[in-house]
C-alpha positions in Angstrom: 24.5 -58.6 33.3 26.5 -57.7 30.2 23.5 -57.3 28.3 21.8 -55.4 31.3 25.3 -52.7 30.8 24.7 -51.8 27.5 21.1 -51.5 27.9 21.8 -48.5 30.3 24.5 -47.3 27.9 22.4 -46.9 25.0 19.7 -45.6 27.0 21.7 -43.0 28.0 23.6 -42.5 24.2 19.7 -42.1 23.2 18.8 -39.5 25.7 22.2 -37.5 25.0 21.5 -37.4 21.4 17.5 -36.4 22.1 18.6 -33.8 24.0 20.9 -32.4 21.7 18.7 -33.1 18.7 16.0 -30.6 21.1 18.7 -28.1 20.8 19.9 -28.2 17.7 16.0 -27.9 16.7 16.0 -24.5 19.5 18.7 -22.7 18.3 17.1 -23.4 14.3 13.8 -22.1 15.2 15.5 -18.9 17.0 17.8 -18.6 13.8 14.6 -18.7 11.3 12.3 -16.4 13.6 15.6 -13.7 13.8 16.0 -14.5 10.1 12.5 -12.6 9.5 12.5 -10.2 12.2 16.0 -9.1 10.0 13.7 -9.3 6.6 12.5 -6.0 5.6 8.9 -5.0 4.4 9.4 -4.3 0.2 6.8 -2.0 -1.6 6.8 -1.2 -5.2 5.5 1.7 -6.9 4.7 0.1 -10.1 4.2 2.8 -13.0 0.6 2.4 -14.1 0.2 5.7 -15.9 -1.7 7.6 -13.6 -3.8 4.6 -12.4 -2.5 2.9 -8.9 -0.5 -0.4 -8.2 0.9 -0.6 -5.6 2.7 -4.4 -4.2 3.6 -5.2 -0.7 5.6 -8.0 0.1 5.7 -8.7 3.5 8.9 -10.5 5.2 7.0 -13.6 5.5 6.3 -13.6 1.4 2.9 -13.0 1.8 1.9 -10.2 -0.8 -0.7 -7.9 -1.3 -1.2 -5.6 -4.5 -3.6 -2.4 -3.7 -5.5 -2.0 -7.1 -4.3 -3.6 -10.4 -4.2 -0.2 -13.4 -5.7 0.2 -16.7 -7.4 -2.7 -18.8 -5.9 -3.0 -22.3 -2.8 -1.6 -24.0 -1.4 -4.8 -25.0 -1.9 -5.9 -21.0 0.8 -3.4 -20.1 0.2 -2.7 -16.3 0.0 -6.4 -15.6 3.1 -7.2 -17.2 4.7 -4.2 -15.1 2.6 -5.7 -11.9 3.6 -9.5 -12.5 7.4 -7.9 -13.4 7.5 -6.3 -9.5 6.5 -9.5 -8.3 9.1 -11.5 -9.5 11.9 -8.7 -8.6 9.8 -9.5 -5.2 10.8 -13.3 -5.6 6.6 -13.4 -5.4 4.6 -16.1 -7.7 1.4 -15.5 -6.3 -0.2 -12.4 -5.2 -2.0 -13.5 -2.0 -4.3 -10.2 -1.8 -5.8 -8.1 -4.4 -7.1 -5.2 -2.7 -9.0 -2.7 -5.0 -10.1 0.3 -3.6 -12.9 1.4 -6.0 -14.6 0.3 -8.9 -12.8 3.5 -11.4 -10.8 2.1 -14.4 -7.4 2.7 -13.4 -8.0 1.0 -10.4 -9.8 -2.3 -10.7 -9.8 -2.2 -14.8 -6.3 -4.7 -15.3 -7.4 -7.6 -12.7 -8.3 -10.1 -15.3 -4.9 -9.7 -17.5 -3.1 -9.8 -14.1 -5.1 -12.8 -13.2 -4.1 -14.5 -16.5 -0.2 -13.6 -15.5 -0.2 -15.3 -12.0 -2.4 -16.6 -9.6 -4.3 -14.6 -7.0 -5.4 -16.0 -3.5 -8.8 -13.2 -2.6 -9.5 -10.3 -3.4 -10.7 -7.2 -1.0 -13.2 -4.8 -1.6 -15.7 -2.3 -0.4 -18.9 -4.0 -1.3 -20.9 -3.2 -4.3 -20.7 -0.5 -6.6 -22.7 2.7 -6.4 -22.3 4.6 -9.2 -24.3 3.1 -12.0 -24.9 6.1 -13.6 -21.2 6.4 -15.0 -21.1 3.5 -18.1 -17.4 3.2 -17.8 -17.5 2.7 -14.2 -20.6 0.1 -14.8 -18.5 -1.4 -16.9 -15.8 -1.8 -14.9 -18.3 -3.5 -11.9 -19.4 -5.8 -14.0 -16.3 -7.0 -15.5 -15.0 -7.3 -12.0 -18.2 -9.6 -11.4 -17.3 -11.8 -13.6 -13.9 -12.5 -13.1 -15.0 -13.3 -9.3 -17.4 -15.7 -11.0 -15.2 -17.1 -13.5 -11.8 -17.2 -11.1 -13.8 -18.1 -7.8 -11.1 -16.4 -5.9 -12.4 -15.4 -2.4 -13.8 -12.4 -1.9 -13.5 -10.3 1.4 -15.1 -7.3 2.4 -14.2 -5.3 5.1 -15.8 -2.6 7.4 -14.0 0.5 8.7 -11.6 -0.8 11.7 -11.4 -3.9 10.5 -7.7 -6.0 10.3 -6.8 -7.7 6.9 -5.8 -11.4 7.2 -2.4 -10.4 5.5 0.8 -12.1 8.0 4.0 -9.4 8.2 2.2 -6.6 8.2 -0.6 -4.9 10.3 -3.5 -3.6 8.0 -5.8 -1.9 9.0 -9.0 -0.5 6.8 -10.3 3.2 7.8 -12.8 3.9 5.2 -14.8 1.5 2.8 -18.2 2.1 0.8 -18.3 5.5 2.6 -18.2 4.9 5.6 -14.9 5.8 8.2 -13.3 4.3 11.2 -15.2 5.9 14.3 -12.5 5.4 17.1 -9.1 7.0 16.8 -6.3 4.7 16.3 -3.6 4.6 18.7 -1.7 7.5 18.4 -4.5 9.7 17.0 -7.3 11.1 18.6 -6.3 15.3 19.5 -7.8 17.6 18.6 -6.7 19.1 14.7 -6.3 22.9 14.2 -6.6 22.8 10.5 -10.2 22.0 10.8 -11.0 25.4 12.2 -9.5 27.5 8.9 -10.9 25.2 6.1 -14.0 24.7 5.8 -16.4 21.4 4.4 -15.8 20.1 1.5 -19.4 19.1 -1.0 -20.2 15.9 -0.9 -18.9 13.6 -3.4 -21.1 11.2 -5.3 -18.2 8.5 -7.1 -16.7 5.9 -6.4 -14.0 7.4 -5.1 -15.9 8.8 -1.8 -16.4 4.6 -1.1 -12.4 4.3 -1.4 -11.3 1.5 0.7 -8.5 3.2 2.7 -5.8 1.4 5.1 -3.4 2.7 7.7 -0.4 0.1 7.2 2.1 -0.3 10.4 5.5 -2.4 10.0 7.0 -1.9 13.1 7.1 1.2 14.3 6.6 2.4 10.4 3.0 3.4 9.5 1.9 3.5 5.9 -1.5 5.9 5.0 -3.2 4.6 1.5 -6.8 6.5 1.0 -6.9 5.5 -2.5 -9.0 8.1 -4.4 -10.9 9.1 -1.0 -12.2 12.9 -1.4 -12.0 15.3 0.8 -15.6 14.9 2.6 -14.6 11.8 3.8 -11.0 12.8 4.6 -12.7 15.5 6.8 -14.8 12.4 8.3 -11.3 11.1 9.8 -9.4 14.3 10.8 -12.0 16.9 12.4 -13.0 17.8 14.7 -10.4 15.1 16.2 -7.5 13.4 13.9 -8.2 9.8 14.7 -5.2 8.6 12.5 -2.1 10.9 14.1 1.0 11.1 12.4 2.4 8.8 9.5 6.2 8.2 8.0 4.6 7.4 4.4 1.9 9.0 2.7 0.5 7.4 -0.1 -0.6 10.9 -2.2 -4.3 10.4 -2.5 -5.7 10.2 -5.9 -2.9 10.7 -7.9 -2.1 14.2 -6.3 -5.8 15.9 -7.9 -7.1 18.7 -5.8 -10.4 16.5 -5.1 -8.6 15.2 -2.1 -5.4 15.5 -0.1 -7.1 18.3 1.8 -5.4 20.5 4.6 -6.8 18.3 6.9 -5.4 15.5 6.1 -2.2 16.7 4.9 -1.3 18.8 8.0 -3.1 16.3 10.4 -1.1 13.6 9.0 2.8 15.3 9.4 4.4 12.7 7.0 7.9 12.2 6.7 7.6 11.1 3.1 4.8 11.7 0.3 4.8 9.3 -2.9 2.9 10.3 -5.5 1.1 7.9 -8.2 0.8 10.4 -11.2 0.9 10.0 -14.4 2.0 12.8 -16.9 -0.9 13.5 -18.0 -2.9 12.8 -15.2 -2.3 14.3 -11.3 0.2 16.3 -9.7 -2.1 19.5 -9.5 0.1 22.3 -8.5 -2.6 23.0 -5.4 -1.9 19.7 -3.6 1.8 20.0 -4.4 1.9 23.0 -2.6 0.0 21.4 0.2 2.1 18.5 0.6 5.6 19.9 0.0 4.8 22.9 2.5 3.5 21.1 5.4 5.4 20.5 8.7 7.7 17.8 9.1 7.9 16.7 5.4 11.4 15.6 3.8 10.4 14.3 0.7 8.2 14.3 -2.0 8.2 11.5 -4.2 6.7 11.3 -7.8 6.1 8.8 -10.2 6.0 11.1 -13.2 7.0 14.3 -14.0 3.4 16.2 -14.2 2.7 18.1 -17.3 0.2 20.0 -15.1 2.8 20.6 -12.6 5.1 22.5 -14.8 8.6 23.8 -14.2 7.7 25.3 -10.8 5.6 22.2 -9.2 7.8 19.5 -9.7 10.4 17.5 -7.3 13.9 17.1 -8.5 14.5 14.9 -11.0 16.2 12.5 -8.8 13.2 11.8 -7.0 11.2 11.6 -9.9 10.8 7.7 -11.6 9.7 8.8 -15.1 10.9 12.2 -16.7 9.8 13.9 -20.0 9.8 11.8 -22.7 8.8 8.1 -23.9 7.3 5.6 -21.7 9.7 3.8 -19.4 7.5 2.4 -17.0 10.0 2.7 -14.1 9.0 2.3 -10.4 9.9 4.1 -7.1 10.5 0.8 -4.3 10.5 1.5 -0.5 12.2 -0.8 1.8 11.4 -0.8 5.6 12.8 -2.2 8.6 10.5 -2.5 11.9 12.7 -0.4 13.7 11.0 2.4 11.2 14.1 3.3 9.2 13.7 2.6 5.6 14.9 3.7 2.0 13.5 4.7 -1.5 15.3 3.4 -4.5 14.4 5.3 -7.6 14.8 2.4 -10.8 15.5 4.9 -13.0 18.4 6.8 -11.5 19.5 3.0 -9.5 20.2 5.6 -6.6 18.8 5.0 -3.3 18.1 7.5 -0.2 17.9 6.8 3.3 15.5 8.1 6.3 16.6 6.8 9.6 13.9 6.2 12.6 11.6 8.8 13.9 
């Protein structure tokens, strides 16, 4: 009978501490899932000289890096990439996405690659513009670092969503062709299209741009890459089908080939970043454009634009490299899925806010 007792009194010791162990185990889980939901979204603006790199890290730790800089120069704009990535607390860049097959976009993947491991790598398909050697080049040194490195490869169609956790990607152009349904929140009708009128074709690479619309919450992110204005006009008239953004990636380093009125009115961003170099963007058209259309607050730049002079430049406190030598400093937005976020120029170490539409 004794023995019968303690039976039942373990029995039920057991069950107490099961059930507590359960809890215990609850209220962790809840505390880790709040603990993301609290991480932000990180973004650098890495300084490729006029070329594009741009890192997301999302608040799971996956990363994704759209395009990768210049080849050569000692392996500069890897070293700057693989430097963002630890400030990141990244070791592995999960996604390479290049846009097009230009130099200063796809041209520094194999020194990256020799700095830290990629998981795939995302691109519009195959190149089209065999007629430019450098651009030739370019393709088939991309070739054969897929053949060498075996990463996967992944190539999405317009409308398509990226495999990337944290973070809602979602591609709107790629190897020339567009999205054809309006994403939520676009789809009226877009005024600008009446008083400018259509763009030439373009025959590059950069017309095949793979382009993504980037939501965090209620934060949306536009990246066209080098897209021209044709295909710009492809998503914004007669009907906008992307609607207003908080964060405008400045196509094409800011050149007057894209970033029409179109897009840049259709759009309404908050905030424009801009991925110049000195010597290379910030055309004092499109700075007009940007830094005159409704709802903006900020323009952003990387570098101060030689072509830009005096009159069509931001304030030097919003600029991340001024006159002078090469500093290689980086612009980093922070974001919060509420929509709030903040820009944190390296150089200056000063940081501005922008609360929640």
């Amino acid at each position: 009978m004794k023995s019968t007792m303690w039976g039942r009194v373990a029995r039920h010791v057991i069950g107490l501490t099961a059930a507590g162990l359960a809890l215990v185990l609850a209220a962790a889980t809840v505390s880790a899932q709040s603990a993301t939901i609290a991480r932000p979204l990180q973004v650098y603006f890495v300084d490729v000289e006029g070329g594009q790199a741009t890192l997301f890290v999302t608040p799971v730790g996956e990363s994704m890096l759209i395009d990768t800089g210049w080849p050569g120069n000692g392996g500069r704009d890897a070293g700057r990439i693989a430097a963002a990535a630890h400030r990141a607390g990244v070791k592995k860049i999960d996604y390479v996405l290049i846009t097009h097959y230009h130099m200063d976009h796809v041209g520094g993947i194999a020194q990256l690659a020799a700095r830290m491991p990629i998981g795939a790598v995302i691109d519009h398909g195959e190149n089209r513009e065999h007629g430019d050697s450098v651009t030739e080049r370019m393709w088939q040194g991309y070739l054969r670092f897929l053949a060498a490195s075996k990463v996967k490869r992944i190539t999405p169609k317009p409308g398509d969503v990226l495999p990337l956790r944290g973070l809602d990607a979602t591609v709107l152009s790629a190897g020339g062709a567009v999205i054809e349904t309006p994403l939520l929140g676009g789809g009226a009708a877009n005024a600008t299209c009446a008083t400018s009128g259509a763009p030439p074709a373009d025959q590059t690479e950069n017309a095949r741009s793979l382009g993504v619309m980037l939501t965090f919450g209620k934060l949306r992110i536009l990246d066209l890459g080098d897209l021209t204005s044709d295909k710009e006009r492809a998503l914004m008239c007669p009907v906008n089908k992307l609607g207003p953004v908080d964060v405008f990636v400045v196509s094409h380093h800011g050149w007057i080939q894209s970033n029409s009125a179109a897009l840049v009115n259709g759009i309404a961003s908050r905030v424009a970043i801009m991925d110049n170099g000195a010597a290379k963007g910030g055309s004092p058209p499109v700075w007009d454009r940007i830094t005159k259309a409704s709802g903006l607050e900020d323009l952003w730049q990387l570098h101060w634009s030689n072509e830009g002079g005096a009159a069509h430049n931001v304030a030097e406190s919003r600029i991340a490299n001024v006159s002078g030598p090469d500093a290689g400093n980086y612009l980093k937005l922070t974001a919060w899925p509420d929509g709030h976020f903040e820009i944190f120029n390296s150089r200056t170490q000063q940081m501005k806010r922008y609360s929640a539409r």
